[in-house]
C-alpha positions as MATLAB code, in Angstrom:
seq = 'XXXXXXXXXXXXXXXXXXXXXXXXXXXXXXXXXXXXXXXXXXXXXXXXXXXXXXXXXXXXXXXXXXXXXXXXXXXXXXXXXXXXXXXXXXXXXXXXXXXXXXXXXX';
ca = [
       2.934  -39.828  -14.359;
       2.315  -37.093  -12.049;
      -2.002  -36.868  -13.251;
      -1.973  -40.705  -12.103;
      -0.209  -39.865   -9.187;
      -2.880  -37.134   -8.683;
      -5.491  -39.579   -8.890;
      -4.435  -42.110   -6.378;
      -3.791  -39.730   -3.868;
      -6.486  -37.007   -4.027;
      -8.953  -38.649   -5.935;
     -11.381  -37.334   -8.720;
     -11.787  -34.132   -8.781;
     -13.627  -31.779  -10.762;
     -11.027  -29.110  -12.175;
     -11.852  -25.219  -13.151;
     -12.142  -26.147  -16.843;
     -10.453  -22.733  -17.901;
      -6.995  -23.591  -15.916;
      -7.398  -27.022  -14.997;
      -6.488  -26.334  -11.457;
      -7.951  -27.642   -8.727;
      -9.888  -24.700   -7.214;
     -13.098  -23.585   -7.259;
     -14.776  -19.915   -7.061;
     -17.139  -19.620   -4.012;
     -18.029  -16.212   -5.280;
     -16.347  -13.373   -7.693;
     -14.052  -12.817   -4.785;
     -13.137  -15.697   -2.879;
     -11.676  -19.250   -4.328;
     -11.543  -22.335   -2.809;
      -8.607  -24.419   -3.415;
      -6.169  -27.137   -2.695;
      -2.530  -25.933   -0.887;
      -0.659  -25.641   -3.472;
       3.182  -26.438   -3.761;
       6.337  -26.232   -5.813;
       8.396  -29.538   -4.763;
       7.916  -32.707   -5.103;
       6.338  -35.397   -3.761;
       3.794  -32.671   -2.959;
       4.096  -31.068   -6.510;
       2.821  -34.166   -8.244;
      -0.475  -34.279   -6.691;
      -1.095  -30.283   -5.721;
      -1.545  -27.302   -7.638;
       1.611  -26.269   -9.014;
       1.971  -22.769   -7.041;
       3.611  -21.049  -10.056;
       0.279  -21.303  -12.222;
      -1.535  -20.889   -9.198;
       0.173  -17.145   -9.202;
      -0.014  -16.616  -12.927;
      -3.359  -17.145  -12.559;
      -4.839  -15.287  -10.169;
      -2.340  -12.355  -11.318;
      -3.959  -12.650  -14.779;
      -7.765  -12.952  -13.581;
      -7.452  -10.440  -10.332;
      -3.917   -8.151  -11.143;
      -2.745   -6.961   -8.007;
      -6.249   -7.372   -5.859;
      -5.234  -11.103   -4.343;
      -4.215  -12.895   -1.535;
      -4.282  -15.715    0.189;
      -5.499  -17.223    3.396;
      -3.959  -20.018    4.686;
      -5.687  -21.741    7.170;
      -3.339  -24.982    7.602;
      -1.434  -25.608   10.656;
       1.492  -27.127    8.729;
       2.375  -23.923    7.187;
       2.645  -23.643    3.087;
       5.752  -25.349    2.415;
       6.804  -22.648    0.390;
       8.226  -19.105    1.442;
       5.876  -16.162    1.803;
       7.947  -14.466   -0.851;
       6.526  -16.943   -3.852;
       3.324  -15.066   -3.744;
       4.615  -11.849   -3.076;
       3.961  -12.033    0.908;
       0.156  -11.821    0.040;
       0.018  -14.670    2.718;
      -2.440  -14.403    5.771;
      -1.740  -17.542    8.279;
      -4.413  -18.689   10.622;
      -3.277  -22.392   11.574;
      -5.886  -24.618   12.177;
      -5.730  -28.213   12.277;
      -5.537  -30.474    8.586;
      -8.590  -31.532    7.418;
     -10.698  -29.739   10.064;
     -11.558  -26.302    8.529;
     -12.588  -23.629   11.205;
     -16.061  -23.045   11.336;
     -17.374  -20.881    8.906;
     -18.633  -18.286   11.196;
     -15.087  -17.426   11.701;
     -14.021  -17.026    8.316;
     -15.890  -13.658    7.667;
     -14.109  -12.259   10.240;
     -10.900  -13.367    9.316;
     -10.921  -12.533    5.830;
     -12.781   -9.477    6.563;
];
């Protein structure tokens, strides 16, 4: 139920074929990827953020974080990814211009 679910609401999507999450690496360093979440109705069409975390502990150990660049917030506390949480609100669906984003991250 929740894959069809999925598929109505964020369409087709080309999944990392190794996890079958929806992200994406941009380079060795830096991923690309949906918000995840851990409650539903969010839950059935997001990447669950408990493999999101055993992931990226598994591939990168200690050496991750994230950047969160939605105006919303998470939905989940900072303490589900061990407070390796940078928030820069911007708008939904209106990413800041990429300029920025060395800068930030940097």
């Amino acid at each position: 139920m929740a894959s069809i679910l999925r598929h109505i609401v964020a369409g087709p999507r080309a999944k990392h074929e190794e996890t079958g999450l929806d992200l994406c690496y941009v380079t060795s360093k830096i991923i690309a990827t949906s918000g995840p979440s851990q409650t539903y109705p969010q839950l059935a069409y997001r990447n669950p953020l408990d493999r999101l975390v055993r992931f990226l502990d598994a591939k990168h150990g200690d050496g991750w974080a994230i950047w969160e660049f939605r105006a919303e917030g998470t939905g989940y506390p900072d303490e589900a990814v061990y407070g390796r949480i940078r928030h820069y609100p911007w708008p939904d669906h209106h990413p800041p211009p990429f300029g920025l984003v060395p800068g930030i991250v940097g």
